[in-house]
MOPAC internal coordinates of N, CA, C and O (Angstrom, degrees):
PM7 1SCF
backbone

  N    0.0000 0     0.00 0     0.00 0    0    0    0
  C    1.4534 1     0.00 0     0.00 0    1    0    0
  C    1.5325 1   109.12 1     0.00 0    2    1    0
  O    1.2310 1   116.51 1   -62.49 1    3    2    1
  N    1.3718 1   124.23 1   117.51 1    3    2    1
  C    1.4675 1   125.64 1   170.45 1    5    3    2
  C    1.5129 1   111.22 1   -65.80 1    6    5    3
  O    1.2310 1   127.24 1   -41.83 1    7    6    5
  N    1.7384 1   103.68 1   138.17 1    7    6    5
  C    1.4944 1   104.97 1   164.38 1    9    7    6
  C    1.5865 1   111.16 1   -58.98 1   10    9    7
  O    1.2310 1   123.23 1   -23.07 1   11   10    9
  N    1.8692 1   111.41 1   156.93 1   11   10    9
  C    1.1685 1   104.94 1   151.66 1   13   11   10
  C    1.2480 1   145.60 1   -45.09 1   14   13   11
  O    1.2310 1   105.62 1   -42.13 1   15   14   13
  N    1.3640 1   144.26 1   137.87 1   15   14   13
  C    1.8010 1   126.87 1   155.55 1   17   15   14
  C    1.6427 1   111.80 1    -3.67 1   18   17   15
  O    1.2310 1   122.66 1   117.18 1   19   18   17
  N    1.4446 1   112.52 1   -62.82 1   19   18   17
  C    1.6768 1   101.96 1  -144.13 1   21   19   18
  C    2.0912 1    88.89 1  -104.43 1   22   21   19
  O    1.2310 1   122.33 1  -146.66 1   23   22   21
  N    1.4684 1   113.14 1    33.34 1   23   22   21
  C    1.3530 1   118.02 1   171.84 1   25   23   22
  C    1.4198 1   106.94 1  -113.56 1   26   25   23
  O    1.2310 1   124.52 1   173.04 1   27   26   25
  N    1.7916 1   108.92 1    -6.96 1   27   26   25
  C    1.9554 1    95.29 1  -167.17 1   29   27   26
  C    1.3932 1    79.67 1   -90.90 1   30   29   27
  O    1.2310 1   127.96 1   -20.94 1   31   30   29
  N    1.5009 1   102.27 1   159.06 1   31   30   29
  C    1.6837 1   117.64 1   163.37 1   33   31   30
  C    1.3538 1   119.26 1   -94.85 1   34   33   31
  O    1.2310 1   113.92 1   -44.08 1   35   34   33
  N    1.0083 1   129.11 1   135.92 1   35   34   33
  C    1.6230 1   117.26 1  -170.78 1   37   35   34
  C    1.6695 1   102.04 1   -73.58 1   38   37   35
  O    1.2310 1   129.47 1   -11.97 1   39   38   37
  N    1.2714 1    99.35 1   168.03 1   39   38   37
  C    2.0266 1    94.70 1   170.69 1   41   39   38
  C    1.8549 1    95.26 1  -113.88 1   42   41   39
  O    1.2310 1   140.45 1   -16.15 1   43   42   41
  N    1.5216 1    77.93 1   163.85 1   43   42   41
  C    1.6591 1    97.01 1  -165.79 1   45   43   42
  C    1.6978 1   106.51 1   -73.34 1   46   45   43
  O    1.2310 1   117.09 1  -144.29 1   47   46   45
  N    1.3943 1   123.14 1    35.71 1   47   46   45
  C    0.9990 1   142.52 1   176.39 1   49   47   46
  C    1.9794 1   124.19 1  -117.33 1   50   49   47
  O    1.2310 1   134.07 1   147.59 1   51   50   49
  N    1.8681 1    90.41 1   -32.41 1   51   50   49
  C    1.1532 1    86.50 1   175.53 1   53   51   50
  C    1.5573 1    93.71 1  -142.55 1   54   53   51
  O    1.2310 1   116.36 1  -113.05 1   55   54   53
  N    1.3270 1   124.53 1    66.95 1   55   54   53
  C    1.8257 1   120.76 1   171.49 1   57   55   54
  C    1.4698 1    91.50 1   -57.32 1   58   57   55
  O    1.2310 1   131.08 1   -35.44 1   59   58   57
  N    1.2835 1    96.23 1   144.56 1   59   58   57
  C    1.7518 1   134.18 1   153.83 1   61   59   58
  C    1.1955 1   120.97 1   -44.14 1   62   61   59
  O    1.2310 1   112.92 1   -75.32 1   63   62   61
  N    1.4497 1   130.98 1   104.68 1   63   62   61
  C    1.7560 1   137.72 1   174.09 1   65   63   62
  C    1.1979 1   114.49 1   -41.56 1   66   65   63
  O    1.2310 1   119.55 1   132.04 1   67   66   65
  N    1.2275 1   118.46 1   -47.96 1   67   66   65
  C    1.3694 1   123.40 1  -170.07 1   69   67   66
  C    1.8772 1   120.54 1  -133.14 1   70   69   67
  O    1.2310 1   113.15 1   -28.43 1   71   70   69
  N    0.6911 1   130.54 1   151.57 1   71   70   69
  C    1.2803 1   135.37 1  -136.97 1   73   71   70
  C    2.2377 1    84.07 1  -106.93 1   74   73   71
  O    1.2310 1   120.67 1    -1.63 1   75   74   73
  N    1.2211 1   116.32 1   178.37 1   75   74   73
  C    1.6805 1   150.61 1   164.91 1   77   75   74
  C    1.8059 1    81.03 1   -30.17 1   78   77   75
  O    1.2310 1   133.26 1   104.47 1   79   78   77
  N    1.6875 1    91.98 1   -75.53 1   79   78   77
  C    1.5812 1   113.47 1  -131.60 1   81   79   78
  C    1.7045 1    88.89 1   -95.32 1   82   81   79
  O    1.2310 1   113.96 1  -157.16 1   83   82   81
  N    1.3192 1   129.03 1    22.84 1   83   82   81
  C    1.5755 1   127.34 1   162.41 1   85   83   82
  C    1.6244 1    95.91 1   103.03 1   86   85   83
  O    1.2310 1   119.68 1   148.22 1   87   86   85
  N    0.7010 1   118.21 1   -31.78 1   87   86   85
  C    1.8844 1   123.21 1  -155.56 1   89   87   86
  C    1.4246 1   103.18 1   -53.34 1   90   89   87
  O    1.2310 1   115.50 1   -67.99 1   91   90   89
  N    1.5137 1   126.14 1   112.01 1   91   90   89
  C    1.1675 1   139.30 1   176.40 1   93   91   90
  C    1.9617 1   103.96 1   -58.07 1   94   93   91
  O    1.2310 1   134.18 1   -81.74 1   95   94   93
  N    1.1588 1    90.19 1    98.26 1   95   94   93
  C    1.8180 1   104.61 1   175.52 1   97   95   94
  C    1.6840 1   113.31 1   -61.85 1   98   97   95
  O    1.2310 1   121.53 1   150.95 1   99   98   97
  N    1.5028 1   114.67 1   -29.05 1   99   98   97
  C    1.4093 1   111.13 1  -169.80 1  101   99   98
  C    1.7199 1   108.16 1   -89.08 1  102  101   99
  O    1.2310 1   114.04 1   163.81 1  103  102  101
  N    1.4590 1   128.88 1   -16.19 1  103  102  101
  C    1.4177 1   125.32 1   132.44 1  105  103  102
  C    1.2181 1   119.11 1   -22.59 1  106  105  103
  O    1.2310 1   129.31 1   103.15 1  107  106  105
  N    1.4701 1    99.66 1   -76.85 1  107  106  105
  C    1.7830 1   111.89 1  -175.64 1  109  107  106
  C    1.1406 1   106.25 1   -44.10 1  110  109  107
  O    1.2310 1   115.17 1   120.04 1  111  110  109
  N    1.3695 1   126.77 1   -59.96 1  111  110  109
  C    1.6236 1   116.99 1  -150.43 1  113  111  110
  C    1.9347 1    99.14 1   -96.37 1  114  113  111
  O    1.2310 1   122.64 1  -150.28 1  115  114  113
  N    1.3983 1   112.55 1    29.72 1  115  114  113
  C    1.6442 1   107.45 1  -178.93 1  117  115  114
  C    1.7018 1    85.25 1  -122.32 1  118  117  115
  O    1.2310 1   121.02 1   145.30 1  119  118  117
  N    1.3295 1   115.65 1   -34.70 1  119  118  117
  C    1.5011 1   111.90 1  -176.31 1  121  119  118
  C    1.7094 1   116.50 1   -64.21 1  122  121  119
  O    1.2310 1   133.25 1   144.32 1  123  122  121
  N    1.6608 1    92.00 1   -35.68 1  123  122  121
  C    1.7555 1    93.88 1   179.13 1  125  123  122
  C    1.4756 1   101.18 1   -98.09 1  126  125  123
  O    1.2310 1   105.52 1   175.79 1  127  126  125
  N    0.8075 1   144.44 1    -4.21 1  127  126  125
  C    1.7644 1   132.89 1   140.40 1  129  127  126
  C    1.1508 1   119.64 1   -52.16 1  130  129  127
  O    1.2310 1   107.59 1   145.68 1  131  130  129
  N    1.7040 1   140.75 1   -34.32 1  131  130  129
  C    1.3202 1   141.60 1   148.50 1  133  131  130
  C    1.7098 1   120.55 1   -42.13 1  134  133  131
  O    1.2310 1   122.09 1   -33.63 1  135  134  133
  N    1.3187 1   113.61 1   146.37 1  135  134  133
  C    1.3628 1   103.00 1  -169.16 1  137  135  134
  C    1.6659 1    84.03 1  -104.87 1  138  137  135
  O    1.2310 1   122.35 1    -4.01 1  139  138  137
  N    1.5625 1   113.11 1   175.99 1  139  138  137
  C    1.4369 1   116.56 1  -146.03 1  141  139  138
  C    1.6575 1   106.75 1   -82.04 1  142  141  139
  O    1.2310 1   127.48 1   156.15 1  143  142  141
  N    1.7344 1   103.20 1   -23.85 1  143  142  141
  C    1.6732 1    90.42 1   173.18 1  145  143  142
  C    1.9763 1   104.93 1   -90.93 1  146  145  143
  O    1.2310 1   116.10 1  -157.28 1  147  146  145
  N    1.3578 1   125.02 1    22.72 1  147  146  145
  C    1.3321 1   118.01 1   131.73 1  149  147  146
  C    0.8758 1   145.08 1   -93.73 1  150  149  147
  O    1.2310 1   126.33 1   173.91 1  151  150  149
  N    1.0662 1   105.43 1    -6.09 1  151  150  149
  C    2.0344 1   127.10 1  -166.50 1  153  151  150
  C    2.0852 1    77.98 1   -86.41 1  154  153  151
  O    1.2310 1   118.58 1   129.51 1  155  154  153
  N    1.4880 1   120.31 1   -50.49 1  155  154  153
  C    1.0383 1   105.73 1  -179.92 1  157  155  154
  C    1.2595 1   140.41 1   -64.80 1  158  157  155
  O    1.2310 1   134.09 1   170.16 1  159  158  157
  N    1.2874 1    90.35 1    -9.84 1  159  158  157
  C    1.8715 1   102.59 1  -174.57 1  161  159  158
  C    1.8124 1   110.90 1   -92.72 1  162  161  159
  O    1.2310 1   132.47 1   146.63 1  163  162  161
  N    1.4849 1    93.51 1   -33.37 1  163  162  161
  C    1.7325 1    82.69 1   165.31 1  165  163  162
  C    1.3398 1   118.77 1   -77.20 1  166  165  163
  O    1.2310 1   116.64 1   159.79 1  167  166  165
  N    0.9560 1   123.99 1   -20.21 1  167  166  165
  C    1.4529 1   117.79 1  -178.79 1  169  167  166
  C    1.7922 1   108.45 1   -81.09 1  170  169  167
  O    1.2310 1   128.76 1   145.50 1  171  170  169
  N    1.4423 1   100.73 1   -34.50 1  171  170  169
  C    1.7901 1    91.13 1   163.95 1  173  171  170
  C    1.7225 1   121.20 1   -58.52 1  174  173  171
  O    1.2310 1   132.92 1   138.30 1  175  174  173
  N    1.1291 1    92.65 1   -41.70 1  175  174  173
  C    1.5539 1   109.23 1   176.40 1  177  175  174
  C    1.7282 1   103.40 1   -56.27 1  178  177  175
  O    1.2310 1   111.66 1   121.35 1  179  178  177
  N    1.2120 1   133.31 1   -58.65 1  179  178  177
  C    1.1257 1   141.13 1  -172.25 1  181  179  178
  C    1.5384 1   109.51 1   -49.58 1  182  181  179
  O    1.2310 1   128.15 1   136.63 1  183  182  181
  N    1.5230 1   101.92 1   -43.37 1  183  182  181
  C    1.6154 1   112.76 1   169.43 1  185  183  182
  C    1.0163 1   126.37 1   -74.05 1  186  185  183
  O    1.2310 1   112.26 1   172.74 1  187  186  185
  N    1.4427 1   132.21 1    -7.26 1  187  186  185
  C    1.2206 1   135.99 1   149.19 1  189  187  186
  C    0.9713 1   109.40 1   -65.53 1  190  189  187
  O    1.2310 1   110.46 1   117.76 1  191  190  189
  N    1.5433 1   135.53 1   -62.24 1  191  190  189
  C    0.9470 1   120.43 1  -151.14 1  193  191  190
  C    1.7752 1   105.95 1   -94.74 1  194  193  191
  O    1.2310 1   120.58 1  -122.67 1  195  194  193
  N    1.0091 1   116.50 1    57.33 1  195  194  193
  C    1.4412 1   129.10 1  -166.73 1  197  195  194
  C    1.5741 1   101.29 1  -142.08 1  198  197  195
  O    1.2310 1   116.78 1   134.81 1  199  198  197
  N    1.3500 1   123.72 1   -45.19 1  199  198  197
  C    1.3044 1   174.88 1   148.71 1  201  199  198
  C    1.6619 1   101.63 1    -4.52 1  202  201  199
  O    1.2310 1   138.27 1   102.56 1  203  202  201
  N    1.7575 1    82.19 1   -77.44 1  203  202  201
  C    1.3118 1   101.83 1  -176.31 1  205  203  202
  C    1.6088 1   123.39 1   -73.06 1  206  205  203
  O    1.2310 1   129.41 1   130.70 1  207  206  205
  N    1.7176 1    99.47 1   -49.30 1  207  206  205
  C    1.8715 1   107.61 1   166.45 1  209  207  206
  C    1.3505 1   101.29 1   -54.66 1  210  209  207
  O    1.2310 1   109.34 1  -177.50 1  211  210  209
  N    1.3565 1   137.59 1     2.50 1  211  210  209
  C    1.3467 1   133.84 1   158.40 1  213  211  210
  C    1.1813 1   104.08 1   -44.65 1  214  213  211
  O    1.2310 1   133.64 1    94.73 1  215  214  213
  N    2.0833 1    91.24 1   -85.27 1  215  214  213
  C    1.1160 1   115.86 1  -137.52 1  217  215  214
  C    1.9873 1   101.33 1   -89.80 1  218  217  215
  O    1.2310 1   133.26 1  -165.36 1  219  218  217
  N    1.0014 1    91.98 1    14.64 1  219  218  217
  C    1.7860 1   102.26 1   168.41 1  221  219  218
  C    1.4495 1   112.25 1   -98.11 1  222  221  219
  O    1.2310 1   122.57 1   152.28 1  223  222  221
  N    1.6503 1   112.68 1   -27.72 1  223  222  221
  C    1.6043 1   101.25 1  -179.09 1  225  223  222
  C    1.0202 1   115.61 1   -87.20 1  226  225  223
  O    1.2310 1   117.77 1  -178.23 1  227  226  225
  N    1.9248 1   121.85 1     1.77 1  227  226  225
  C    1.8863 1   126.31 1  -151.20 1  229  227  226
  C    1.9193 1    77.03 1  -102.54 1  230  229  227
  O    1.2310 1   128.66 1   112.55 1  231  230  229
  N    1.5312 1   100.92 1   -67.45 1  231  230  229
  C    1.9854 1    99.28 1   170.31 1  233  231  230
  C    1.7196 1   124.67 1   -30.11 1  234  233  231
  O    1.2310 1   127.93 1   120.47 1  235  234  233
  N    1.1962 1   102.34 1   -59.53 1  235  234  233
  C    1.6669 1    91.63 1   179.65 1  237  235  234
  C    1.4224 1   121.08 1   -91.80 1  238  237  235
  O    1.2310 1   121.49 1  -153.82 1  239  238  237
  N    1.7444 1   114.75 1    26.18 1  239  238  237
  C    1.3432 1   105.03 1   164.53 1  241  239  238
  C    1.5025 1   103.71 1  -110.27 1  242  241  239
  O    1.2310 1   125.67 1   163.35 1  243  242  241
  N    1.6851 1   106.71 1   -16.65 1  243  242  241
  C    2.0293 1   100.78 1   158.28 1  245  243  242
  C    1.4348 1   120.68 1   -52.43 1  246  245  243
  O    1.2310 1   115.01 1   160.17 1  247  246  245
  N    1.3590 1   127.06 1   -19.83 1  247  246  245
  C    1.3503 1   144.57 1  -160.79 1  249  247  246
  C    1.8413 1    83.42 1   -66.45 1  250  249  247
  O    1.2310 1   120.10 1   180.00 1  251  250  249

């Protein structure tokens, strides 16, 4: 009798991209491979660039 789909375990050769509920797994497992003052630096980075698509959409709606 074959296990179900959500009974095989993947091997640590080929983990699963995405999770049940959609959730991109290879995020997850690149964020906790960063050590914690990188985990901080992309997320500063992220705020820049959040920052800026700010302050680029406030400029070209004076246009």
């Amino acid at each position: 009798m074959e296990n179900p789909p959500h009974l095989i375990l993947h091997s640590q050769k080929d983990p699963p991209a995405y999770s049940e509920d959609g959730v991109d797994l290879t995020l997850i497992r690149w964020m906790l491979s960063l050590t914690p003052t990188e985990r901080l630096n992309v997320l500063q980075q992220n705020m820049l660039s959040i920052v800026r698509l700010k302050h680029a959409g406030i400029r070209a709606a004076d246009y």
